[in-house]
C-alpha positions as CSV (number, residue, x, y, z in Angstrom):
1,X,-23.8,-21.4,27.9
2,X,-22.0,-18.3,28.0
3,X,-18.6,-20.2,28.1
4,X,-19.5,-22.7,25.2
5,X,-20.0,-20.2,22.8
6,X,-16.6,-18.9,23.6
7,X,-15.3,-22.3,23.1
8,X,-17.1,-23.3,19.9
9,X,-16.7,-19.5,18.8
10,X,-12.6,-20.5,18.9
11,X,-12.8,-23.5,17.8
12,X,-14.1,-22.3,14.4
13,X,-11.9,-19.5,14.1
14,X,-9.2,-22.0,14.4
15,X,-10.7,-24.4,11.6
16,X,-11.3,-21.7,9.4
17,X,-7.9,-20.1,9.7
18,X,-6.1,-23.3,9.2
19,X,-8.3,-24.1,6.4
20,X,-8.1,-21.1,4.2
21,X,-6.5,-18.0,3.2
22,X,-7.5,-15.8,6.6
23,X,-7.0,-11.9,7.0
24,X,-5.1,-11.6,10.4
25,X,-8.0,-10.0,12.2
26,X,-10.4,-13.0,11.2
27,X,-7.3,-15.7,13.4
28,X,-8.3,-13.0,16.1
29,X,-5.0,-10.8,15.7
30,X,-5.6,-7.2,16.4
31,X,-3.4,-4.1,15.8
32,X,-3.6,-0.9,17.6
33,X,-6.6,0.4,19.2
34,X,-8.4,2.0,16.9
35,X,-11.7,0.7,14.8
36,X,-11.5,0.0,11.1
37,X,-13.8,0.6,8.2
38,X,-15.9,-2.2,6.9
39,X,-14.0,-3.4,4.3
40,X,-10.5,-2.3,6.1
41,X,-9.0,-1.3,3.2
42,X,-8.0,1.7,1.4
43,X,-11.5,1.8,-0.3
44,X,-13.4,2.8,2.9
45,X,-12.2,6.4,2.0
46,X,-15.3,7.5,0.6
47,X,-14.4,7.7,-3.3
48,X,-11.6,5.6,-3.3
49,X,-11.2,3.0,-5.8
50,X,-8.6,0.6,-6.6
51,X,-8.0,-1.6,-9.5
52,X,-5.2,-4.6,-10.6
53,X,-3.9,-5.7,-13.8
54,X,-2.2,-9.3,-12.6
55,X,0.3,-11.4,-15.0
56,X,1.7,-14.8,-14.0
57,X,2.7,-15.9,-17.5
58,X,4.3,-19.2,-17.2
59,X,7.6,-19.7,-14.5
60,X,8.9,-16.7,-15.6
61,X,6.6,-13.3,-15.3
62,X,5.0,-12.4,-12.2
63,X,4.3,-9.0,-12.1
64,X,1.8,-6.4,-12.6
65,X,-0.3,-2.9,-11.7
66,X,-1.8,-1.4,-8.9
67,X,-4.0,1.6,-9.9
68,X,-5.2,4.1,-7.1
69,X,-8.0,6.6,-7.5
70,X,-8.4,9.2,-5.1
71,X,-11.5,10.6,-5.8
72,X,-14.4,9.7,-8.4
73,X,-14.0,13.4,-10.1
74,X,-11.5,14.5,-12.3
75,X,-8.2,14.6,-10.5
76,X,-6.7,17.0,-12.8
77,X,-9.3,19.5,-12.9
78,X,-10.1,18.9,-9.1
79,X,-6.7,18.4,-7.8
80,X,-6.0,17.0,-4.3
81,X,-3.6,18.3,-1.3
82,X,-0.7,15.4,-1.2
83,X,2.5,14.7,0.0
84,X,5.2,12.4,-0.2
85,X,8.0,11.2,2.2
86,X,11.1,9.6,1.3
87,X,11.6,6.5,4.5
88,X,14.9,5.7,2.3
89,X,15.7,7.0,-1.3
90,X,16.6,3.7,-3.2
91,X,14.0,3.9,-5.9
92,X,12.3,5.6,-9.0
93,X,9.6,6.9,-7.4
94,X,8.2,9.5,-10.3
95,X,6.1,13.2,-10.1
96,X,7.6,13.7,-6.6
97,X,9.6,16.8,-7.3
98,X,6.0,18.4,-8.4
99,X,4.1,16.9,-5.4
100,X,6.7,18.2,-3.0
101,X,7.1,21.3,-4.5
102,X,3.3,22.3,-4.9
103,X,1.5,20.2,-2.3
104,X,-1.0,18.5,-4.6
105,X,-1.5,15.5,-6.9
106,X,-3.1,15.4,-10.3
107,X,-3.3,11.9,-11.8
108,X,-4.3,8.6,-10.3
109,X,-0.9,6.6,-8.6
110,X,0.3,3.9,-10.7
111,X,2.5,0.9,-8.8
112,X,4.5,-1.2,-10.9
113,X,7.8,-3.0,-11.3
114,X,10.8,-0.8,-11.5
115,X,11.3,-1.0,-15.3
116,X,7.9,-0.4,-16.2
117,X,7.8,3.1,-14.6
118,X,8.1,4.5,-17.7
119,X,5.4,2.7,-19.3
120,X,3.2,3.7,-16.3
121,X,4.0,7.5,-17.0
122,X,2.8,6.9,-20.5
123,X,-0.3,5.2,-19.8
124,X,-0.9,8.2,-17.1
125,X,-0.5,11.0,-19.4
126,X,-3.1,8.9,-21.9
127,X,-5.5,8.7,-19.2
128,X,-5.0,12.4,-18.4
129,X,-5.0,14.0,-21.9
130,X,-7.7,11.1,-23.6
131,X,-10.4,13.0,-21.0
132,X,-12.4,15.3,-23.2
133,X,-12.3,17.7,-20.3
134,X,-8.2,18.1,-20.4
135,X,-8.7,18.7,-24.1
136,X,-6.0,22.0,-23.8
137,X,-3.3,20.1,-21.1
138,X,-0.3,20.4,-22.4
139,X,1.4,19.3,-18.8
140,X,1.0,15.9,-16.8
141,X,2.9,15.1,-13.8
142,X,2.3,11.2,-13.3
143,X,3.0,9.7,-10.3
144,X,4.6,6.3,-10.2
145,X,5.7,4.3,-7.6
146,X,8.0,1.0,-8.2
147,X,9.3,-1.9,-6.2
148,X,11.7,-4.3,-7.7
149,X,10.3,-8.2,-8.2
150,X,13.4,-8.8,-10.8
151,X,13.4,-12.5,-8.0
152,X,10.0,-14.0,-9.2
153,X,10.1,-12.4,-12.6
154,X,12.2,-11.8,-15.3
155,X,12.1,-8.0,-15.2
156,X,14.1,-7.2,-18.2
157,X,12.0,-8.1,-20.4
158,X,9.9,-5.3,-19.6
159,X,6.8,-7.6,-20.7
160,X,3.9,-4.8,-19.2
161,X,2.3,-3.1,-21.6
162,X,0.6,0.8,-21.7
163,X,-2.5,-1.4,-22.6
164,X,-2.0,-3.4,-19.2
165,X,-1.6,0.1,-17.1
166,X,-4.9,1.7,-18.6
167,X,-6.7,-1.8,-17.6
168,X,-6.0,-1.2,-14.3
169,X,-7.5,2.0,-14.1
170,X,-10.2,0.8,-15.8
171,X,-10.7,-2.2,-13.1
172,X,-10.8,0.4,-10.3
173,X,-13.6,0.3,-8.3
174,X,-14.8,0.8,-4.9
175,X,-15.2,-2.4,-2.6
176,X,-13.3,-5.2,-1.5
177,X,-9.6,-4.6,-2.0
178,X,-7.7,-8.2,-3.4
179,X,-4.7,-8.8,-1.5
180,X,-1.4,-11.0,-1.7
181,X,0.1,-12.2,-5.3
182,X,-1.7,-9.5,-7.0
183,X,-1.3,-6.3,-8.8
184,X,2.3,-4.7,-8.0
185,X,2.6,-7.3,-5.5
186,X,2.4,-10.1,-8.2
187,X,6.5,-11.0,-7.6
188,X,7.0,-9.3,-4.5
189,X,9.0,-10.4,-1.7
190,X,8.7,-9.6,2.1
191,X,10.7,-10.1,5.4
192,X,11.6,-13.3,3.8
193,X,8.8,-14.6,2.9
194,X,6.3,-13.7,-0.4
195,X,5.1,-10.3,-0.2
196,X,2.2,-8.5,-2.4
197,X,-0.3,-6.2,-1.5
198,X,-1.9,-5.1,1.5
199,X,-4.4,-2.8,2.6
200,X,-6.1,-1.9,6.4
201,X,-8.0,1.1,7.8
202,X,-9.0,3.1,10.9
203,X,-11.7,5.0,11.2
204,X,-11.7,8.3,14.5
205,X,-14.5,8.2,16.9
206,X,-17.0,11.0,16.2
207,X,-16.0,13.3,18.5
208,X,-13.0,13.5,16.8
209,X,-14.0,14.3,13.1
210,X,-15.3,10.1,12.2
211,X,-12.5,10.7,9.6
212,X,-11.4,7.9,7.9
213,X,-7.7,6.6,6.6
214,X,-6.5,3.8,4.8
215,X,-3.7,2.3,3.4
216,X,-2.5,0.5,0.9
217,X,1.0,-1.3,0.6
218,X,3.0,-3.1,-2.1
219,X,5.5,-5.4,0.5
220,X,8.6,-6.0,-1.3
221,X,11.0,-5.1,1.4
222,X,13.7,-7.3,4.3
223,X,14.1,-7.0,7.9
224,X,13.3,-9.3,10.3
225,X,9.6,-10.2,11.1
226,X,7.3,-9.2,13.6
227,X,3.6,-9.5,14.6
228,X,2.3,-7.6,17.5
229,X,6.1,-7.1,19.2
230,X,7.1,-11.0,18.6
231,X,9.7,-12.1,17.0
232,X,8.3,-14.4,14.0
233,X,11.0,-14.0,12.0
234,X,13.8,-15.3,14.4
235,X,11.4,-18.2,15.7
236,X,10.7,-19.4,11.9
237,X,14.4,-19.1,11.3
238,X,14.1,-17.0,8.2
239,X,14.8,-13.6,7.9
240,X,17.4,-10.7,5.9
241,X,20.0,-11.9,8.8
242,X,19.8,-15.6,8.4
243,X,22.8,-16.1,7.2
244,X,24.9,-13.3,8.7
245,X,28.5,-14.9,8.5
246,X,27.7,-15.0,4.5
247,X,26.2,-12.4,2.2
248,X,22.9,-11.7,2.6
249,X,20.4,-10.7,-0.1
250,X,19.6,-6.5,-1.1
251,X,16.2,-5.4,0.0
252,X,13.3,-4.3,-3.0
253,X,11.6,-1.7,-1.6
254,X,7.8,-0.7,-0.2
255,X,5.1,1.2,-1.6
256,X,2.9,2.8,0.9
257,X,-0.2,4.9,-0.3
258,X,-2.2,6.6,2.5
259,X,-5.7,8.5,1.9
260,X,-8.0,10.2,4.3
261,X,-11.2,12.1,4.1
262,X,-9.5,14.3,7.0
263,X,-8.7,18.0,5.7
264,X,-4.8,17.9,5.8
265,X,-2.9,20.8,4.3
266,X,0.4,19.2,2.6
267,X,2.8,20.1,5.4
268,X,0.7,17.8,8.0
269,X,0.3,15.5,5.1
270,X,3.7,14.6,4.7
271,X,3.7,14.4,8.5
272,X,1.2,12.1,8.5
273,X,3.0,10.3,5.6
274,X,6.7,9.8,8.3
275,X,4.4,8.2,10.5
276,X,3.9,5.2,7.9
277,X,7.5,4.4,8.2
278,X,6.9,3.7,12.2
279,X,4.3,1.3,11.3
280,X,6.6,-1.0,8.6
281,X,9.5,-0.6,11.5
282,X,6.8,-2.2,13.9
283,X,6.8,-5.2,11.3
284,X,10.6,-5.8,11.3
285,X,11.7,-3.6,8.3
286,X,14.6,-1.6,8.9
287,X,14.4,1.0,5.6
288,X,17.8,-0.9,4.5
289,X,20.4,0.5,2.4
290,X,19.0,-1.3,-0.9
291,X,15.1,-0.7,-0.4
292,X,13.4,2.3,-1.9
293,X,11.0,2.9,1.1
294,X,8.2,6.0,-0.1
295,X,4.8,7.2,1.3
296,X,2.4,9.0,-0.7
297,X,-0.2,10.4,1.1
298,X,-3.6,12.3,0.1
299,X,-6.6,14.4,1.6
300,X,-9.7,13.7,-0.4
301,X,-11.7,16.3,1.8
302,X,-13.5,18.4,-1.3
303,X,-13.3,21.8,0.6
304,X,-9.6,21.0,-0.2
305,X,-10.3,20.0,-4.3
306,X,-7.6,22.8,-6.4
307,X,-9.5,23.8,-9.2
308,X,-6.9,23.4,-12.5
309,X,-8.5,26.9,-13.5
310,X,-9.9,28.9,-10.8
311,X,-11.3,32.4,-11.3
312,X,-10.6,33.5,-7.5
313,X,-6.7,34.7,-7.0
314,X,-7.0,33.8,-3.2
315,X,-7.5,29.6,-1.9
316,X,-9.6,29.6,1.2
317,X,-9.9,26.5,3.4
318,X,-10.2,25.1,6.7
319,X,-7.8,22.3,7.8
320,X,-7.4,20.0,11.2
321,X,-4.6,22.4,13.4
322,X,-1.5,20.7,14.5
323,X,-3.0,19.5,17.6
324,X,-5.7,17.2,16.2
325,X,-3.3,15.2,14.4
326,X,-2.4,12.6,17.0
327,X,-5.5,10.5,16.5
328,X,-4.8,10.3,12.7
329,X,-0.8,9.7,13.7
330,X,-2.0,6.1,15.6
331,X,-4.2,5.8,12.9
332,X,-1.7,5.9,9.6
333,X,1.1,3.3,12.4
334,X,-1.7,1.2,12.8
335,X,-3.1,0.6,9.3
336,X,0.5,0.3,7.7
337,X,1.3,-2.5,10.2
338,X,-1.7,-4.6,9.5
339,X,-1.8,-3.9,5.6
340,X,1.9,-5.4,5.8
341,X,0.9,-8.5,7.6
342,X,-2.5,-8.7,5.4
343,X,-0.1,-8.3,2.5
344,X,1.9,-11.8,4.3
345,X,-1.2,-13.5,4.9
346,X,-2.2,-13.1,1.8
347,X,0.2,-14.0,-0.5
348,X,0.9,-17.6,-1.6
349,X,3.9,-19.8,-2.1
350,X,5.2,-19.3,-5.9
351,X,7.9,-20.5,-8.4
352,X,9.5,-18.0,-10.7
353,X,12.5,-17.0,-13.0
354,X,15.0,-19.0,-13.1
355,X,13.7,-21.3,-10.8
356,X,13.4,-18.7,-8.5
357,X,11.0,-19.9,-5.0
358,X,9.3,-17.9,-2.7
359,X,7.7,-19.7,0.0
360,X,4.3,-17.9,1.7
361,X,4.0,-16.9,5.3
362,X,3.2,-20.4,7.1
363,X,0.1,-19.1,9.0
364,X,-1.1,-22.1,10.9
365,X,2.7,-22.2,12.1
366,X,2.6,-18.4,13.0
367,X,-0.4,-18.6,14.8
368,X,1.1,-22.1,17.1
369,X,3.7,-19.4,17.9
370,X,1.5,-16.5,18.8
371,X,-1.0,-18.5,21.0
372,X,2.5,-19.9,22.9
């Protein structure tokens, strides 16, 4: 009986994969060892909302926002430890010279296309200042984060609006996490394929703090595919390499946004944050000369909250020492795989600008290949 359950049991899984839109983890692909949350996504960080402003607009805008909210409180007031680390530099990422400099993050992160960063810093300092309880800020540092989808849409135009940021913020919520053609992802392009967004968690055993980390990606980035160590990319004959004797296409760029409920001081924050990059190299990307590869990364733990106007000269807090981090290491490679490959397995075929095609990730192909 035993043994026809298993069979029926993969039987179905194969239907259903075949038949719909699958996460990887529902075709029975796993990464890493550790658990996720329930939703894995970035919104199993207690607090954590996200929200999407979306435009496909005829053949030739397909774009859009990605809003993340760290925590439900007042970020400005309440400001959170962060860090950001720079896998390669190609990009407009904005508010990092703040982040870097004082170790925390005061607005929500805004992902866009790279000429709407601007309009994303607007809508930001709006969202700060428009708070009755900011009523005497006369400062905002807005972070932004960009990738390029001047492919699938025709980026000069610069069609996003403040209105369309501020949407997105208002959308955020907790929950279930959309993935693929969305959001920043919208135009995106990935490992040759169409790219979009992406999200995956891990949750630590209790014995180790039951701290929680997700991650969020916008995939707009080339290399040369792989899922779980194969070679995908090579076997499907399409990758940045392809055509190596001719000139190959420049690389757009990833987003990754990393949050935990784990209390990081900034210093093992941006460590934390490095360890992303291992996770998009374990997917085939390369951080190429043209791709503006960042990590944001944020402890939501509120004995860690910076009050905007503390009374108290001195901070006092307790933080995870250097050798508790590993768990949380495997963790941040793990989740930035998967939320890559979610992003892949999400996204769906699409015609854009000028024509422009991006054909999705054939799954029911990809999964022949793995089962061989």
């Amino acid at each position: 009986m035993k043994f026809l359950f298993s069979i029926l049991f993969f039987f179905t899984t194969i239907v259903y994969c075949y038949s719909q839109k699958p996460r990887p983890r529902e075709c029975g692909i796993e990464f890493g060892i550790l658990k996720t949350g329930a939703l894995n996504a970035i919104t199993d960080v207690p607090g954590v909302k996200v929200g999407q402003f979306t435009l496909h607009q005829g053949a030739d805008f397909h774009t859009g926002v990605t809003a993340i909210l760290p925590i439900k409180e007042n970020i400005f007031q309440n400001k959170v430890p962060a860090a950001i680390f720079v896998g390669n530099g190609f990009g407009k990422l904005a508010g990092y010279t703040q982040v870097e400099e004082l170790g925390n993050i005061e607005t929500p992160i805004l992902l866009t296309n790279t000429m709407a960063v601007s309009t994303a810093i607007e809508a930001l300092i709006d969202y700060t200042i428009q708070n009755p309880e900011n009523r005497n800020v006369k400062s905002v540092n807005a972070v932004v984060g960009e990738t390029n989808d001047g492919g699938l849409n025709d980026i000069r135009a610069r069609i996003l609006t403040k209105e369309n940021m501020l949407e997105a913020i208002k959308k955020a919520k907790i929950g279930t996490v959309e993935e693929g053609n969305v959001g920043a992802g919208a135009g995106t392009m990935c490992l040759g394929f169409k790219g979009g967004i992406g999200t995956s968690s891990r949750v630590l055993p209790k014995s180790k703090g039951g701290y929680t980390l997700g991650v969020l990606v916008q995939s707009n980035f080339g290399g040369v595919l792989q899922i779980g160590g194969n070679p995908i990319g090579q076997l499907l004959g399409n990758h940045k390499f392809k055509n190596i004797e001719k000139e190959y296409k420049e690389d757009g760029s990833c987003m990754m946004v990393v949050v935990t409920d784990a209390p990081l001081s900034a210093k093992n924050l941006k460590r934390l944050a490095a360890r992303a990059m291992l996770g998009l190299a374990r997917t085939g990307g390369m951080a190429a000369n043209g791709s503006g590869d960042y990590v944001i990364a944020i402890s939501t733990a509120k004995d860690l909250r910076i009050a905007h106007e503390a009374k108290d000269m001195y901070e006092t807090f307790k933080v995870l020492r250097n050798n508790d981090l590993d768990l949380l290491f495997q963790g941040v490679v793990e989740a930035t795989e998967e939320a890559i490959i979610n992003s892949l397995f999400a996204a769906e075929d699409l015609s854009g600008f000028k024509d422009y095609k991006a054909e999705a990730l054939p799954v029911k192909k990809v999964l022949e290949l793995l089962k061989k």
